[in-house]
NUDREN-699526 format. One record per residue: residue number from 1; residue in one letter; x, y negated, z of N, C-alpha, C, CB in turn. Coordinates in steps of 0.2 Angstrom, whole numbers, plus 5000, padded with zeros to 4 digits. Glycine has a CB too. Layout:
REM NUDREN-699526
+-----+---------+------+------+------+------+------+------+------+------+------+------+------+------+
! num ! residuo !  nxx !  nyy !  nzz ! caxx ! cayy ! cazz !  cxx !  cyy !  czz ! cbxx ! cbyy ! cbzz !
+-----+---------+------+------+------+------+------+------+------+------+------+------+------+------+
! NUM !       a !    X !    Y !    Z !    X !    Y !    Z !    X !    Y !    Z !    X !    Y !    Z !
...
+-----+---------+------+------+------+------+------+------+------+------+------+------+------+------+
END
This chain:
REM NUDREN-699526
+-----+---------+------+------+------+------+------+------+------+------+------+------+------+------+
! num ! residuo !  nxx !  nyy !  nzz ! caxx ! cayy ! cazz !  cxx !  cyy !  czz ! cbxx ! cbyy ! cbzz !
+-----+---------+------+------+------+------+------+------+------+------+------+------+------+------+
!   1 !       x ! 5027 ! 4724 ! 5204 ! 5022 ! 4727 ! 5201 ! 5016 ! 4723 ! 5199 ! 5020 ! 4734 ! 5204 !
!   2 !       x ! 5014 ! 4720 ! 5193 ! 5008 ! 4719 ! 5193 ! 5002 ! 4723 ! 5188 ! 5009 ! 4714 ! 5193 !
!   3 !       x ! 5003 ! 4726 ! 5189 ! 4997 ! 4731 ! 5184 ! 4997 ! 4737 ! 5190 ! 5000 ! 4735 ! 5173 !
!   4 !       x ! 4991 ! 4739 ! 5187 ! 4990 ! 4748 ! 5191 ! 4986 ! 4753 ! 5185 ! 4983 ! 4748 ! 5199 !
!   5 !       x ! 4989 ! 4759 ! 5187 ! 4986 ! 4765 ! 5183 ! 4986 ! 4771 ! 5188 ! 4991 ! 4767 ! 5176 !
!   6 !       x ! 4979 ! 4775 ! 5185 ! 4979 ! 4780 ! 5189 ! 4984 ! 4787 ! 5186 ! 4970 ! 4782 ! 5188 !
!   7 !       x ! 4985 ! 4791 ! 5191 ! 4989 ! 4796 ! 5190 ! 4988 ! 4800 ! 5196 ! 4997 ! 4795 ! 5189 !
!   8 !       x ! 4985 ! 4808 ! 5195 ! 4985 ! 4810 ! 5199 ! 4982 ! 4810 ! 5205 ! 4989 ! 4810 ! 5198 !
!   9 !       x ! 4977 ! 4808 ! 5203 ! 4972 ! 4805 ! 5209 ! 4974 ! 4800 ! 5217 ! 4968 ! 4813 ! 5211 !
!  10 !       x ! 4978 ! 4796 ! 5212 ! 4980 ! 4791 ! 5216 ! 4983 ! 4786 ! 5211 ! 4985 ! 4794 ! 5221 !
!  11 !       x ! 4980 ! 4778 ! 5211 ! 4982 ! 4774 ! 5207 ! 4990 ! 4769 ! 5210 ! 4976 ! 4772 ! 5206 !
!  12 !       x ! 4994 ! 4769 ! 5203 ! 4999 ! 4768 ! 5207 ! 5001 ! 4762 ! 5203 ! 5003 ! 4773 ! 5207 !
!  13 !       x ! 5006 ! 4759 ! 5204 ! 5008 ! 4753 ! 5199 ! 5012 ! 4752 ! 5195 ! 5010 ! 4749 ! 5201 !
!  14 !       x ! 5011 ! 4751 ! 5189 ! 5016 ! 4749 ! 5183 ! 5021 ! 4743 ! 5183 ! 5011 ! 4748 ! 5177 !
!  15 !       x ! 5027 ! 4745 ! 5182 ! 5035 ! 4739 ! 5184 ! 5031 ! 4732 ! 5180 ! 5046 ! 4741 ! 5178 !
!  16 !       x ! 5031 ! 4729 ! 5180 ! 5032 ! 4722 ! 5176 ! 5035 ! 4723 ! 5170 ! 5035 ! 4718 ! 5179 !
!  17 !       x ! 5031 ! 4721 ! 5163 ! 5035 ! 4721 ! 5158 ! 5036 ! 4728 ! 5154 ! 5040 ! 4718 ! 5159 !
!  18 !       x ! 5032 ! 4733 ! 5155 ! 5032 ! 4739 ! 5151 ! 5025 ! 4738 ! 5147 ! 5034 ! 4747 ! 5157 !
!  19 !       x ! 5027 ! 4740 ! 5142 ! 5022 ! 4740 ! 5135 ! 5021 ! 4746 ! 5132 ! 5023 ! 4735 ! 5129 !
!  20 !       x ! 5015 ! 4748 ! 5132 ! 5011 ! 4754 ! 5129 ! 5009 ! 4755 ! 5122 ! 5006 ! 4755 ! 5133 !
!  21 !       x ! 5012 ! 4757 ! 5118 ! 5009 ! 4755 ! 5112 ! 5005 ! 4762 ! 5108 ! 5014 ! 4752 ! 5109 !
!  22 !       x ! 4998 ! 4759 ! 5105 ! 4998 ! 4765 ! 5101 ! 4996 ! 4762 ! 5091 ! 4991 ! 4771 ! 5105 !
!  23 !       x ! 4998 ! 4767 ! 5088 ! 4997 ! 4763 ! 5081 ! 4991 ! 4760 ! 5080 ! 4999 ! 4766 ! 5075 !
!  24 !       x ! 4990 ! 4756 ! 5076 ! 4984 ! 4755 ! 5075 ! 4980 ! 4757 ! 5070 ! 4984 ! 4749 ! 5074 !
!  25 !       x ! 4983 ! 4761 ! 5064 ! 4981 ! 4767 ! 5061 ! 4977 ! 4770 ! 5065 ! 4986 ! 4771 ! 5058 !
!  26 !       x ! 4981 ! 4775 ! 5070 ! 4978 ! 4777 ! 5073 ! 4972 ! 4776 ! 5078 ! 4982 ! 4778 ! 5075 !
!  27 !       x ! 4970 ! 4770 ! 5079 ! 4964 ! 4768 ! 5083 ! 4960 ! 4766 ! 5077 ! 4966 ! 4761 ! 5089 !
!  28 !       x ! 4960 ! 4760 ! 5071 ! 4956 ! 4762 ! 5067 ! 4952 ! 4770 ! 5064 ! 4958 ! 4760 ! 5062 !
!  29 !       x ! 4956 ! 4774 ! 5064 ! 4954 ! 4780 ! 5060 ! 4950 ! 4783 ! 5065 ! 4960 ! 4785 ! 5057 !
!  30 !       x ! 4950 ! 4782 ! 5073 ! 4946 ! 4782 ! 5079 ! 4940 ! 4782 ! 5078 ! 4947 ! 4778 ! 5085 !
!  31 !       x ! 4939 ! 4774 ! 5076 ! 4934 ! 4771 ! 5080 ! 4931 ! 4772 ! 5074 ! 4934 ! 4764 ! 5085 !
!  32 !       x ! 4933 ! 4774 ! 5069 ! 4928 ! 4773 ! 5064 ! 4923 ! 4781 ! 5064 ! 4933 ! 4772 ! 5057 !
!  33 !       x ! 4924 ! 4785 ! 5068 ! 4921 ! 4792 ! 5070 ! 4918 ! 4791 ! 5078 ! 4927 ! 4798 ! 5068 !
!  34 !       x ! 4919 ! 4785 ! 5080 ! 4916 ! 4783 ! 5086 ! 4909 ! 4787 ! 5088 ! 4914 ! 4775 ! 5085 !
!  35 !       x ! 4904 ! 4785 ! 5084 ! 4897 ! 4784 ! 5086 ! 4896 ! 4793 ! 5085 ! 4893 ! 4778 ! 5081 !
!  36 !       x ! 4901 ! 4798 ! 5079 ! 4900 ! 4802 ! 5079 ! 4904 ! 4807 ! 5086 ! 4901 ! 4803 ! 5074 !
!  37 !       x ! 4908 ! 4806 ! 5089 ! 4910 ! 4809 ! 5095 ! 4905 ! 4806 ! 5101 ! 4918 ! 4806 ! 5096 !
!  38 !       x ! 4902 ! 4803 ! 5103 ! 4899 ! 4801 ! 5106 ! 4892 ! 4803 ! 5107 ! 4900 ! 4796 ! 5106 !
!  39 !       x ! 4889 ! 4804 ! 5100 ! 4882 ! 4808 ! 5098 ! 4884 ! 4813 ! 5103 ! 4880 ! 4810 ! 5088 !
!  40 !       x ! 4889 ! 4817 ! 5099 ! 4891 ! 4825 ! 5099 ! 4890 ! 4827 ! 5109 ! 4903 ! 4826 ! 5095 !
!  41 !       x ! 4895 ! 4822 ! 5111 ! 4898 ! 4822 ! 5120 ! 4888 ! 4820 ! 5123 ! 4907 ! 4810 ! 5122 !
!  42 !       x ! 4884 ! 4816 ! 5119 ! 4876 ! 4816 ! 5120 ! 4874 ! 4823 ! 5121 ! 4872 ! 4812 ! 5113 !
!  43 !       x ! 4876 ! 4826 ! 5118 ! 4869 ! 4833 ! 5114 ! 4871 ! 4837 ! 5121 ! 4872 ! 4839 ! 5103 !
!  44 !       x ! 4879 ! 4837 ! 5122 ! 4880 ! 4842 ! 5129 ! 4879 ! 4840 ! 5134 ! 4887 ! 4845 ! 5131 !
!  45 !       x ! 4877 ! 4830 ! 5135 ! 4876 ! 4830 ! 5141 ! 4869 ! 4831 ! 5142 ! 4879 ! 4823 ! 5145 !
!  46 !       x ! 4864 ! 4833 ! 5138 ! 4858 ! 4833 ! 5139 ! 4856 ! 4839 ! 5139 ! 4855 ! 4830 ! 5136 !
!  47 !       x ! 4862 ! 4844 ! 5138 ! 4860 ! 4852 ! 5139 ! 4861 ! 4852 ! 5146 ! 4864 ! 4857 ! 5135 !
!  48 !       x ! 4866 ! 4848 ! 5148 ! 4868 ! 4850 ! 5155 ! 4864 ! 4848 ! 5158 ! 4873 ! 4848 ! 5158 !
!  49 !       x ! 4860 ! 4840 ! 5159 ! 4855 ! 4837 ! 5163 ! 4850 ! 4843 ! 5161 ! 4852 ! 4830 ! 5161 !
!  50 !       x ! 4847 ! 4846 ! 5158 ! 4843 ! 4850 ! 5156 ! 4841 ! 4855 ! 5159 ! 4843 ! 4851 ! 5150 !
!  51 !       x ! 4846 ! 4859 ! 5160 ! 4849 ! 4865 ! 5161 ! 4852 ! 4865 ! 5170 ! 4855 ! 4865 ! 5155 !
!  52 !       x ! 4854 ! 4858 ! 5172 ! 4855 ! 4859 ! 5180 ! 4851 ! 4854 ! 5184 ! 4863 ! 4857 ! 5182 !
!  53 !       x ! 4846 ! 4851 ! 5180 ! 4840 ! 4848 ! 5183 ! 4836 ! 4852 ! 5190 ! 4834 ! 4847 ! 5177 !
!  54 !       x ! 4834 ! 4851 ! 5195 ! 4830 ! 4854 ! 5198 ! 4836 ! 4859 ! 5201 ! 4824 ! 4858 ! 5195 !
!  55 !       x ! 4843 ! 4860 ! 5199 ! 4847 ! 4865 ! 5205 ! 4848 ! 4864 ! 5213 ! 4855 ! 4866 ! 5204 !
!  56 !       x ! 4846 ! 4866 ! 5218 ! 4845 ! 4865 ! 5223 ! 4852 ! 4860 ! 5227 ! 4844 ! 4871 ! 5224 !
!  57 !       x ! 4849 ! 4853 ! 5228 ! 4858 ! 4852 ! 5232 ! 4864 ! 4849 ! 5226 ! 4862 ! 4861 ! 5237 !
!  58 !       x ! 4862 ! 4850 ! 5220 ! 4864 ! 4846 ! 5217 ! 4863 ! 4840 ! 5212 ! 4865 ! 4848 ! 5216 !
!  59 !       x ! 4867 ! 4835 ! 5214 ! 4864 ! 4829 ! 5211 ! 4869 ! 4824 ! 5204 ! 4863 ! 4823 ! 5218 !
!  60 !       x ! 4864 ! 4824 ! 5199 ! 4866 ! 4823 ! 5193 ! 4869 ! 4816 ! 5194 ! 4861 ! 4823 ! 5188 !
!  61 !       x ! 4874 ! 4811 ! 5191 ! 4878 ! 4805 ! 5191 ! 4875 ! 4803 ! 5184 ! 4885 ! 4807 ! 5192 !
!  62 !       x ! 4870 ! 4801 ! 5182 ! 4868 ! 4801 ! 5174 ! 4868 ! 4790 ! 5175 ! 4856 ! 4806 ! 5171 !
!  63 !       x ! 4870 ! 4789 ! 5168 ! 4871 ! 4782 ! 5167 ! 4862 ! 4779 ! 5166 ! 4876 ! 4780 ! 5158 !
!  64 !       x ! 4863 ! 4773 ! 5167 ! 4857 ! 4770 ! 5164 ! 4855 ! 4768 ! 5158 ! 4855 ! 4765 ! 5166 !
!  65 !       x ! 4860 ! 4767 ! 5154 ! 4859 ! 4767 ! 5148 ! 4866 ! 4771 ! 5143 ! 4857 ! 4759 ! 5148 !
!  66 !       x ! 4864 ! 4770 ! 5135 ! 4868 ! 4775 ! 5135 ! 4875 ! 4777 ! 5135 ! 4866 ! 4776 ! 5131 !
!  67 !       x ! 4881 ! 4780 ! 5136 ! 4886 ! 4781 ! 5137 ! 4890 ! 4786 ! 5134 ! 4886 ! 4781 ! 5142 !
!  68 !       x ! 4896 ! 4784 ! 5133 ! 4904 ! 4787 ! 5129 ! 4904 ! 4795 ! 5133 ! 4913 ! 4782 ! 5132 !
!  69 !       x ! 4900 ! 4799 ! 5136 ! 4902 ! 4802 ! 5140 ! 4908 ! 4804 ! 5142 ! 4900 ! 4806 ! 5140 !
!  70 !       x ! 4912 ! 4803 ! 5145 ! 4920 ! 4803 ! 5144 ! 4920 ! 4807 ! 5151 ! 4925 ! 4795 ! 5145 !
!  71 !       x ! 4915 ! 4809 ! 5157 ! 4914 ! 4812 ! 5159 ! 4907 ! 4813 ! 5161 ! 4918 ! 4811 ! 5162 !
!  72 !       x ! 4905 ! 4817 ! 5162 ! 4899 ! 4822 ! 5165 ! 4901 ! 4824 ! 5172 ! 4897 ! 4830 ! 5161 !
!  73 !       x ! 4898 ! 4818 ! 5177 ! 4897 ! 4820 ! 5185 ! 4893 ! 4823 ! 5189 ! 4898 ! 4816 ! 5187 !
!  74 !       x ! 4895 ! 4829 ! 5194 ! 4889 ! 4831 ! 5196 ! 4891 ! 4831 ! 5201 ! 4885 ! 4836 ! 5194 !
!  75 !       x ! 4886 ! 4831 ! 5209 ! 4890 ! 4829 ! 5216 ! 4887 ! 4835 ! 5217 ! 4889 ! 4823 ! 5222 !
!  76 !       x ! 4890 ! 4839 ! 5222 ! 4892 ! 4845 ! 5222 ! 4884 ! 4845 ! 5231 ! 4905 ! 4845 ! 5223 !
!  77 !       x ! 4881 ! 4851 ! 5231 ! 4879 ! 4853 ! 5238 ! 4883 ! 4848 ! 5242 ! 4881 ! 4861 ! 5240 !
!  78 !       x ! 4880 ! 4848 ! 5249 ! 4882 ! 4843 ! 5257 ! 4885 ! 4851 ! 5259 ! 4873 ! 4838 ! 5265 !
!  79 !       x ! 4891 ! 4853 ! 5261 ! 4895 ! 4857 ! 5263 ! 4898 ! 4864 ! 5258 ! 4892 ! 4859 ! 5269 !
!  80 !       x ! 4898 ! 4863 ! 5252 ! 4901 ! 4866 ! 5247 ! 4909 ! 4864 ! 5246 ! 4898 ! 4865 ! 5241 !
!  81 !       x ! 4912 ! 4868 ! 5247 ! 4920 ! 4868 ! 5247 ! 4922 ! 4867 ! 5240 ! 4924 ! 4875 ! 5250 !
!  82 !       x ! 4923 ! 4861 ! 5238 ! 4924 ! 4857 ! 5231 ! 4931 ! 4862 ! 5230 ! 4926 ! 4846 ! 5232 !
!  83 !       x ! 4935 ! 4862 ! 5233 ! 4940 ! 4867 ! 5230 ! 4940 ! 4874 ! 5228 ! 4945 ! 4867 ! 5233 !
!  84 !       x ! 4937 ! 4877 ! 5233 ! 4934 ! 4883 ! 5234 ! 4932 ! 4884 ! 5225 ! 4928 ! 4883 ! 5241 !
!  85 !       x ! 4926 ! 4880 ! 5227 ! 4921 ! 4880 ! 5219 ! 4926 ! 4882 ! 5213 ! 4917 ! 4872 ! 5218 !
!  86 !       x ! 4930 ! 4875 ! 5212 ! 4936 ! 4875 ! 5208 ! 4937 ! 4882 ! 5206 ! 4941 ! 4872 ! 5212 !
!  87 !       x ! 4941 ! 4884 ! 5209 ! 4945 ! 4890 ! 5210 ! 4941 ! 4895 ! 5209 ! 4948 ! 4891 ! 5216 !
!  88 !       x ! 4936 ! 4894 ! 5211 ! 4929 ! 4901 ! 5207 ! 4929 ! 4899 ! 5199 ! 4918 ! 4900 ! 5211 !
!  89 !       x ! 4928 ! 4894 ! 5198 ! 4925 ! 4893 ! 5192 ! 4931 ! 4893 ! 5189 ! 4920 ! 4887 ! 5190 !
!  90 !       x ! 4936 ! 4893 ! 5190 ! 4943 ! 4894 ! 5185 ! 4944 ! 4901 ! 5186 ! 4950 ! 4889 ! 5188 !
!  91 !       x ! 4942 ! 4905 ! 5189 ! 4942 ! 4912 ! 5188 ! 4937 ! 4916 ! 5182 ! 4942 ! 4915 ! 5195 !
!  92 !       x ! 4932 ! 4909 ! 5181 ! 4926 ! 4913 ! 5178 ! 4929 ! 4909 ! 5170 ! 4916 ! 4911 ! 5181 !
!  93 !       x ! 4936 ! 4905 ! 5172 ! 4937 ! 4902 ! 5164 ! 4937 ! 4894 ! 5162 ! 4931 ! 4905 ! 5159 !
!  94 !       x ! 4933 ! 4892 ! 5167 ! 4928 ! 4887 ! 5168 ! 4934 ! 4882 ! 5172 ! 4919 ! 4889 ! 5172 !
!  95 !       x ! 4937 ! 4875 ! 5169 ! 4942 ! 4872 ! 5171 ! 4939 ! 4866 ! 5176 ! 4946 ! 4870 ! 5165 !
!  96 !       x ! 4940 ! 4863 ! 5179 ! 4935 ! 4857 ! 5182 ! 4941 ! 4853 ! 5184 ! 4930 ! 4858 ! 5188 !
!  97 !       x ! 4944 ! 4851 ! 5179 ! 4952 ! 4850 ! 5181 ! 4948 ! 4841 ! 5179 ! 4961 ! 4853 ! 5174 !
!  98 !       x ! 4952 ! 4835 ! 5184 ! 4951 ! 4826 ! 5180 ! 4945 ! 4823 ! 5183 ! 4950 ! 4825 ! 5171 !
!  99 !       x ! 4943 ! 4823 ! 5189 ! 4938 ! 4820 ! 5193 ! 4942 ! 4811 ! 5192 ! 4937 ! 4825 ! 5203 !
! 100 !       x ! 4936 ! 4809 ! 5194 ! 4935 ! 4803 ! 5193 ! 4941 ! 4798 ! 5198 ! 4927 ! 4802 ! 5194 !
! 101 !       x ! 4938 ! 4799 ! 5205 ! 4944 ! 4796 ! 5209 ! 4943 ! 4804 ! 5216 ! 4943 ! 4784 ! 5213 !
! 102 !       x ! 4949 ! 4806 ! 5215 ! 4944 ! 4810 ! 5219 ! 4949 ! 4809 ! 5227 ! 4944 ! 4820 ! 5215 !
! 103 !       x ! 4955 ! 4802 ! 5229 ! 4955 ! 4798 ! 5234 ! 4951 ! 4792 ! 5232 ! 4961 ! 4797 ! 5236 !
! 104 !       x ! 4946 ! 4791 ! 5236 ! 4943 ! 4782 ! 5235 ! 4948 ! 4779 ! 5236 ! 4937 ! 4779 ! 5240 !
! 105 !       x ! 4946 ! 4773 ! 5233 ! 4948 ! 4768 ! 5231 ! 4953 ! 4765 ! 5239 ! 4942 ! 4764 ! 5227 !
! 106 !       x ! 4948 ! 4765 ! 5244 ! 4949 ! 4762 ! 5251 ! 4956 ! 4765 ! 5253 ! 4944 ! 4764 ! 5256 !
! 107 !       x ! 4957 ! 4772 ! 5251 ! 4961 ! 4776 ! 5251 ! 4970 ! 4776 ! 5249 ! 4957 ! 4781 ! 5248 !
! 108 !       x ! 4969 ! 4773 ! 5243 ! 4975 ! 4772 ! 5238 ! 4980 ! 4767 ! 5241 ! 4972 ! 4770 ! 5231 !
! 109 !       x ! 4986 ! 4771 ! 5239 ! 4990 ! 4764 ! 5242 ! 4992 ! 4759 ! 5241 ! 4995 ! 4763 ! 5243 !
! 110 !       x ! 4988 ! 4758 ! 5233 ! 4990 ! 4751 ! 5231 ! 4985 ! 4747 ! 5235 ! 4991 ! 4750 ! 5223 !
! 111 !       x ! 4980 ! 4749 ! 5238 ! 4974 ! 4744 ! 5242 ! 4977 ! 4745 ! 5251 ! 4965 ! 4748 ! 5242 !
! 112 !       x ! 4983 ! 4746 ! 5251 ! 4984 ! 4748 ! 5259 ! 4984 ! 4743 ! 5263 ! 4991 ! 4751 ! 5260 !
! 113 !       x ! 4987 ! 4739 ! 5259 ! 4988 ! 4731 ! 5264 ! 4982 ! 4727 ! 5262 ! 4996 ! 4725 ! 5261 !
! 114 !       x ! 4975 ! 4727 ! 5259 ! 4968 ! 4724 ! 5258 ! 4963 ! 4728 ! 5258 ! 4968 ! 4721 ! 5252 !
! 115 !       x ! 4963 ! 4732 ! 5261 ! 4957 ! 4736 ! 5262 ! 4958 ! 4738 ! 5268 ! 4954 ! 4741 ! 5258 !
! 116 !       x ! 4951 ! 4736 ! 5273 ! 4953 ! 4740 ! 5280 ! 4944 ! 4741 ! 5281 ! 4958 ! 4735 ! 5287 !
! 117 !       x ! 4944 ! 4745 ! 5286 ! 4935 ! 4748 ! 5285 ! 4938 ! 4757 ! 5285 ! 4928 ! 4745 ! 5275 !
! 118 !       x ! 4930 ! 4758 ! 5287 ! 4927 ! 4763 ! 5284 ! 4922 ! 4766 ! 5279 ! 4926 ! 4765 ! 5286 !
! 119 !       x ! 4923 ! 4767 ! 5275 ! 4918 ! 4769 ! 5270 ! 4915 ! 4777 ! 5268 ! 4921 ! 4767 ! 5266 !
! 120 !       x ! 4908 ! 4779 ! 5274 ! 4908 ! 4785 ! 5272 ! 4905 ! 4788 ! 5267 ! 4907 ! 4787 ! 5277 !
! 121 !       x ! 4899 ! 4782 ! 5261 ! 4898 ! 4785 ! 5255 ! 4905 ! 4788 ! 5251 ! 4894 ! 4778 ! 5250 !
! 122 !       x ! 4907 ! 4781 ! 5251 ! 4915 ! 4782 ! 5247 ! 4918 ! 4790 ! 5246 ! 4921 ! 4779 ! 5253 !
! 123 !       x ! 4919 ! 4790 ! 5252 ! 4923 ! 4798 ! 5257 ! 4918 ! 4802 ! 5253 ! 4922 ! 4799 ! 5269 !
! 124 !       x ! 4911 ! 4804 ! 5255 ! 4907 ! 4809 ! 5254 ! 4908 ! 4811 ! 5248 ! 4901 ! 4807 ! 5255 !
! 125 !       x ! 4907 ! 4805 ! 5243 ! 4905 ! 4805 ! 5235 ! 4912 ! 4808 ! 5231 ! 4902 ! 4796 ! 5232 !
! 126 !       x ! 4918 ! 4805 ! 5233 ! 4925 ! 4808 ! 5231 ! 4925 ! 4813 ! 5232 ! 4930 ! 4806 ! 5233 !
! 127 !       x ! 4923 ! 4817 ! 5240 ! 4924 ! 4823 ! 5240 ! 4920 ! 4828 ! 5239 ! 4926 ! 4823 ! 5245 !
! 128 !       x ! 4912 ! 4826 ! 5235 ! 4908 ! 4831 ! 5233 ! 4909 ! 4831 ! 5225 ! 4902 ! 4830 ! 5235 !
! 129 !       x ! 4911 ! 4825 ! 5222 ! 4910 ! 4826 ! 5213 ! 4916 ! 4829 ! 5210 ! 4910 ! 4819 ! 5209 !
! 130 !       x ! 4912 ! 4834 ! 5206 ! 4915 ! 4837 ! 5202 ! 4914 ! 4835 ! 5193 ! 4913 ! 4843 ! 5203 !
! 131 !       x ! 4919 ! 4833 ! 5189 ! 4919 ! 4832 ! 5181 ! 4918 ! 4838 ! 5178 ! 4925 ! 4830 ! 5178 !
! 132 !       x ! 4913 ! 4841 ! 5174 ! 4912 ! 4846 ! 5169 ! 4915 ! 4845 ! 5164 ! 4905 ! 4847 ! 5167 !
! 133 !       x ! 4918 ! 4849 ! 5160 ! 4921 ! 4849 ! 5155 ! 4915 ! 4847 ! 5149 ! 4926 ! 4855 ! 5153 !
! 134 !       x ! 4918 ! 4843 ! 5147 ! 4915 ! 4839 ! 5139 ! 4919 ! 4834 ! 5135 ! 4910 ! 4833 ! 5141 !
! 135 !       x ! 4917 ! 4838 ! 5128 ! 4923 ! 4836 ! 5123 ! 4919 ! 4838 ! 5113 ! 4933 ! 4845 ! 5126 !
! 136 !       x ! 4921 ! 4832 ! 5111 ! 4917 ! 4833 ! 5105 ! 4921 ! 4842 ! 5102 ! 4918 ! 4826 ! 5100 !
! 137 !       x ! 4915 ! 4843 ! 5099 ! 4917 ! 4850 ! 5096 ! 4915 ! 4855 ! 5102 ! 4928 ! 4852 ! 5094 !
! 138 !       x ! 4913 ! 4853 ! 5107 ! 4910 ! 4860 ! 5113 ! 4906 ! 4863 ! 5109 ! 4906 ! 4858 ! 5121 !
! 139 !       x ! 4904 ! 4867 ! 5110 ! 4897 ! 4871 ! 5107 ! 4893 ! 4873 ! 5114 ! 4899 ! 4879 ! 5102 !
! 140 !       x ! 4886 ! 4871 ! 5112 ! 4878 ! 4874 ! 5115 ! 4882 ! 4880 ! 5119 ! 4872 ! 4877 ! 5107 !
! 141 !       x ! 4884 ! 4884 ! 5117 ! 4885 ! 4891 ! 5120 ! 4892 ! 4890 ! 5124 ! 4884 ! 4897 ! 5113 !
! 142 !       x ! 4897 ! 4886 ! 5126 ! 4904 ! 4885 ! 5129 ! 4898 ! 4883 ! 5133 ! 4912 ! 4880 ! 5126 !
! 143 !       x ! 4895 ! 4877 ! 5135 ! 4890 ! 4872 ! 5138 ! 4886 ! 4878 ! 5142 ! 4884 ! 4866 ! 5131 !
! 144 !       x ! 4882 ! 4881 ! 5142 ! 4879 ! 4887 ! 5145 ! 4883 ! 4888 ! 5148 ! 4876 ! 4892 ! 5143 !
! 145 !       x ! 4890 ! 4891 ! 5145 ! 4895 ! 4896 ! 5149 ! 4897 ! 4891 ! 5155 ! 4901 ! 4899 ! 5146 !
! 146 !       x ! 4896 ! 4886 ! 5156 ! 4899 ! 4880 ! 5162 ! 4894 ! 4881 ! 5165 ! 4900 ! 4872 ! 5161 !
! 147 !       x ! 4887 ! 4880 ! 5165 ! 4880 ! 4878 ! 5169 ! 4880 ! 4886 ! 5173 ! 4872 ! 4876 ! 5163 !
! 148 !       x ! 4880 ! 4891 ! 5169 ! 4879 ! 4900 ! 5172 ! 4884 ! 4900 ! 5177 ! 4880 ! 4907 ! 5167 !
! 149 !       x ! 4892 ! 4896 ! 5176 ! 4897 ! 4898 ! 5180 ! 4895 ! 4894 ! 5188 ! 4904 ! 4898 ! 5177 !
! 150 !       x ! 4893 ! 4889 ! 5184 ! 4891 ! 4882 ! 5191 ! 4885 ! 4886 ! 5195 ! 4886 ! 4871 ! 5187 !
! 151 !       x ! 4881 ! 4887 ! 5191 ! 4876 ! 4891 ! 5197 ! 4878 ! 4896 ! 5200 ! 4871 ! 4893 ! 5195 !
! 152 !       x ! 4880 ! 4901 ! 5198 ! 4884 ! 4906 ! 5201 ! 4888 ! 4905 ! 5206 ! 4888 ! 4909 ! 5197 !
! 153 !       x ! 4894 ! 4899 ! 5205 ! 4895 ! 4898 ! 5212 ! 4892 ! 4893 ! 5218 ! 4901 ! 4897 ! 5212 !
! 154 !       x ! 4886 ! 4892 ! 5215 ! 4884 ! 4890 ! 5220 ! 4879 ! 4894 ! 5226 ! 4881 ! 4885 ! 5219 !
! 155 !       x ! 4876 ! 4900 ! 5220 ! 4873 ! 4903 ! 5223 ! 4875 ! 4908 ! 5230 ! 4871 ! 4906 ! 5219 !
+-----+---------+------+------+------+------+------+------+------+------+------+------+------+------+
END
């Protein structure tokens, strides 16, 4: 194996010699709406900073400068049941499906035989973040209905 890809919250390894292709039509006709998908993925992540600023025990994952939002991270309360939560907010509709790595990196097997330690940021931060759904086309009012359900189950 020499490549790796994530799946499933564990990254794993691609055979040697397998090629991924996508047309190039298709990536032109992308990137030429680029800056509009990204504006759009802007406008919700700043309802959400906006909107979950100052929540007690939660802490925002915001970039330094500006970003694709491809995800909206927020780490979750120090003893909030990351699944638990889940499972609430998917009863209220609200998916939190595609965290970021949610086994660290230290963790993964393809690091089995070069990483050794402990890392308890690592551990902490995997096992409190959660990804808010964000997707061009959301609307102002889908965006609330995430922030009301997040608070609710935290409350």
């Amino acid at each position: 194996m020499s490549q790796a890809f994530y799946q499933g919250g564990v990254i794993r390894g691609i055979p040697t010699g397998l090629s991924i292709s996508v047309p190039k039509y298709s990536i032109a006709k992308h990137l030429r709406r680029l800056d509009e998908f990204v504006t759009w993925r802007e406008k919700i992540a700043g309802l959400y900073t906006e909107a979950l600023r100052g929540v007690p025990g939660v802490m925002l994952v915001l970039p330094a400068g500006r970003s694709s939002w491809y995800k909206y991270i927020v780490l979750l309360p120090k003893g909030v049941d990351r699944e638990k939560l889940k499972a609430s907010m998917k009863e209220q509709g609200v998916s939190l499906s595609g965290g970021v790595y949610d086994i660290p990196l230290h963790k993964q097997p393809v690091f089995a035989n070069t990483i050794s330690g402990s890392f308890p940021m690592a551990d902490d931060i995997c096992s409190r973040h959660v990804c808010l759904p964000i997707y061009y086309g959301m609307t102002d009012e889908e965006a609330q209905y995430v922030v009301d359900a997040l608070k609710k189950c935290l409350s």
